[in-house]
N, C-alpha and C positions, 0 to 999 in steps of 0.2 A: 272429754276427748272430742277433738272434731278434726274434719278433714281439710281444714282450710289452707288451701296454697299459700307460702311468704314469701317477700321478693329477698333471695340470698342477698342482696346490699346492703340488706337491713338487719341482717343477723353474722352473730360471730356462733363459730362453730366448736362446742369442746365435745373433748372425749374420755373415756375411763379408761385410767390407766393402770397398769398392773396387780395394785395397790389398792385400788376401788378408789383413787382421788381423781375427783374432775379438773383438765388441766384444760387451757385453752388450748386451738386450735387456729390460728387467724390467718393462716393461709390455706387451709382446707387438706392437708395433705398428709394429716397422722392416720393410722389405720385404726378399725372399729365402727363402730354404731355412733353415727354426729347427733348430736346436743344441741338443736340452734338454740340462740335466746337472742330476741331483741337487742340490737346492739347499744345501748345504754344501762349507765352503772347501778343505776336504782331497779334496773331490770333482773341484773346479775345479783344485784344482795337480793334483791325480793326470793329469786330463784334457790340460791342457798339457804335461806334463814326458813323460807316454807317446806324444805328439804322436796322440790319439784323436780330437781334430777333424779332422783332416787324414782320418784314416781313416773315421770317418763322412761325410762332406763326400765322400770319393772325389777329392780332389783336394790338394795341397799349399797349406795356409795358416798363417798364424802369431799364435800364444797368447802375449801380450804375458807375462813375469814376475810382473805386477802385476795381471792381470787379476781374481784372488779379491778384492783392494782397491778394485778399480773395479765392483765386481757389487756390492760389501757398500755403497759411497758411493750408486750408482744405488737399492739400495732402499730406504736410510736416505730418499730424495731423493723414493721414491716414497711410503713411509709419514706421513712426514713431509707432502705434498703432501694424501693425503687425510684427515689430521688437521685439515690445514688448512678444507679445504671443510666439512669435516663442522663446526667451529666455528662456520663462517659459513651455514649452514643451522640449527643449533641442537641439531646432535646430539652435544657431545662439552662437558662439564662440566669442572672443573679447582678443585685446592683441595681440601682434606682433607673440612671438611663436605659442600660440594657433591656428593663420592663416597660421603661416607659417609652422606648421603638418600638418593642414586640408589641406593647396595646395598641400601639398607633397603627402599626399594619397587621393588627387582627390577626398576629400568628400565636395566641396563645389562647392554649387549651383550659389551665388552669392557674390562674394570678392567685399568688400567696404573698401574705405581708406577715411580717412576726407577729405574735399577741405583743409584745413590747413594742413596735413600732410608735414613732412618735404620729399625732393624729394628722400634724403638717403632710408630712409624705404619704400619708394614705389618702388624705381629701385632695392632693394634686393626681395620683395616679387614677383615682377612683373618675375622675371625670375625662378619660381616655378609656376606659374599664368598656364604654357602653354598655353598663347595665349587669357586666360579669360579677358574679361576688365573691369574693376573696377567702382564701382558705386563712385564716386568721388564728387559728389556734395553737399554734407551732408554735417553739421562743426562736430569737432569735440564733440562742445558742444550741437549742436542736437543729435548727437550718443547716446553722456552720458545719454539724457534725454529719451530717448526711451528705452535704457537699463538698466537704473538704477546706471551707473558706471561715474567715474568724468573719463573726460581725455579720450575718447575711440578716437583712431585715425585710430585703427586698426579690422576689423571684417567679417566674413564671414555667411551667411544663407546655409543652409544643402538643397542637391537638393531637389525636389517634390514639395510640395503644397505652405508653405509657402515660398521657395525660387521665385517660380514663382510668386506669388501673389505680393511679393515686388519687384521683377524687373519691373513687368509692371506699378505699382506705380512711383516706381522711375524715370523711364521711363519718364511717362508725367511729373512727379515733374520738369523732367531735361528742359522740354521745357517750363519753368518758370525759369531758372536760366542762361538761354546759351543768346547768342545774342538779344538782343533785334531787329534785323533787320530779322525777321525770314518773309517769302512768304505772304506778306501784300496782296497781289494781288491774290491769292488765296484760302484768309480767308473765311471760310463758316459757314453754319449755316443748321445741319440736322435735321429738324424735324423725332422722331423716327425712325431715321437710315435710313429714306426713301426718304423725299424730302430734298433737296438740295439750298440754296440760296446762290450766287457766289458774293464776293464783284464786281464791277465793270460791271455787267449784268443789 
């Protein structure tokens, strides 16, 4: 155990629930004692399979198999949702031109291209981008469904509130879609943000 501060951006939060099963939590808002773990998938099995909930918790509970699949569904659920608002407030553009105005006059917060995108329209966008990097790991048939449009390959969020709030979504969404060989050996488990359980301690 130790006391070492984490940056919440970087962790997803579960909780136990009724049942003793650890469910996630990726909007921070179910009640109980939070569970952070490092937001990546190799973090969440390490944390199940060394049964490290149980031992942060101080108590016996149970880490479903599939729980890295239901964390990674939960924040696709949450990105996707504020993709959504953000459309219906007027902050999130879609369609190749419409991003590729927004980069030119530098009114976007966060440039997104589908992980299917063909490499042509990423390498024309990317050099109006200055330097922005692109949220890549959405399909395009997630896009659609989040914004209501078939076919989005191409899309931007408007800086401020909502552009941030889906970066850092997308963010940990990403450490559910990258390598599965992510720092097994330093999967942990914070009880509210405070104590710490280290795999292999």
């Amino acid at each position: 155990m130790t006391g070492d501060s984490v940056d919440a951006a970087a962790l997803v939060r579960f909780v136990v629930d009724p049942d003793g099963v650890v469910v996630p939590d990726v909007a921070g808002k179910l009640p109980g004692r939070g569970l952070w773990v490092t937001a990546e998938r190799a973090a969440v099995d390490t944390a199940g399979a060394k049964n490290l909930f149980s031992r942060a918790a101080r108590r016996a509970v149970r880490a479903e198999p599939d729980l890295a699949d239901r964390t990674e569904m939960a924040l696709l659920r949450l990105c996707g949702g504020t993709l959504g608002i953000a459309r219906r407030a007027g902050a999130v553009v879609s369609g190749f031109d419409a991003v590729a105005g927004a980069l030119a006059a530098r009114r976007v917060g966060v440039w997104i291209v589908a992980a299917d995108a063909s490499d042509d329209g990423r390498a024309k966008l990317a050099g109006k981008a200055r330097g922005l990097a692109a949220v890549d790991w959405l399909t395009r048939d997630e896009l659609g469904l989040a914004l209501g449009r078939e076919n989005v390959v191409h899309a931007a969020v408007a800086p401020g509130g909502f552009g941030d709030r889906f970066a850092r979504d997308a963010g940990r969404l990403r450490g559910f879609r990258g390598s599965a060989q992510g720092a097994v050996a330093g999967a942990s488990v914070t009880l509210d943000s405070k104590a710490r359980t280290r795999a292999g301690r």
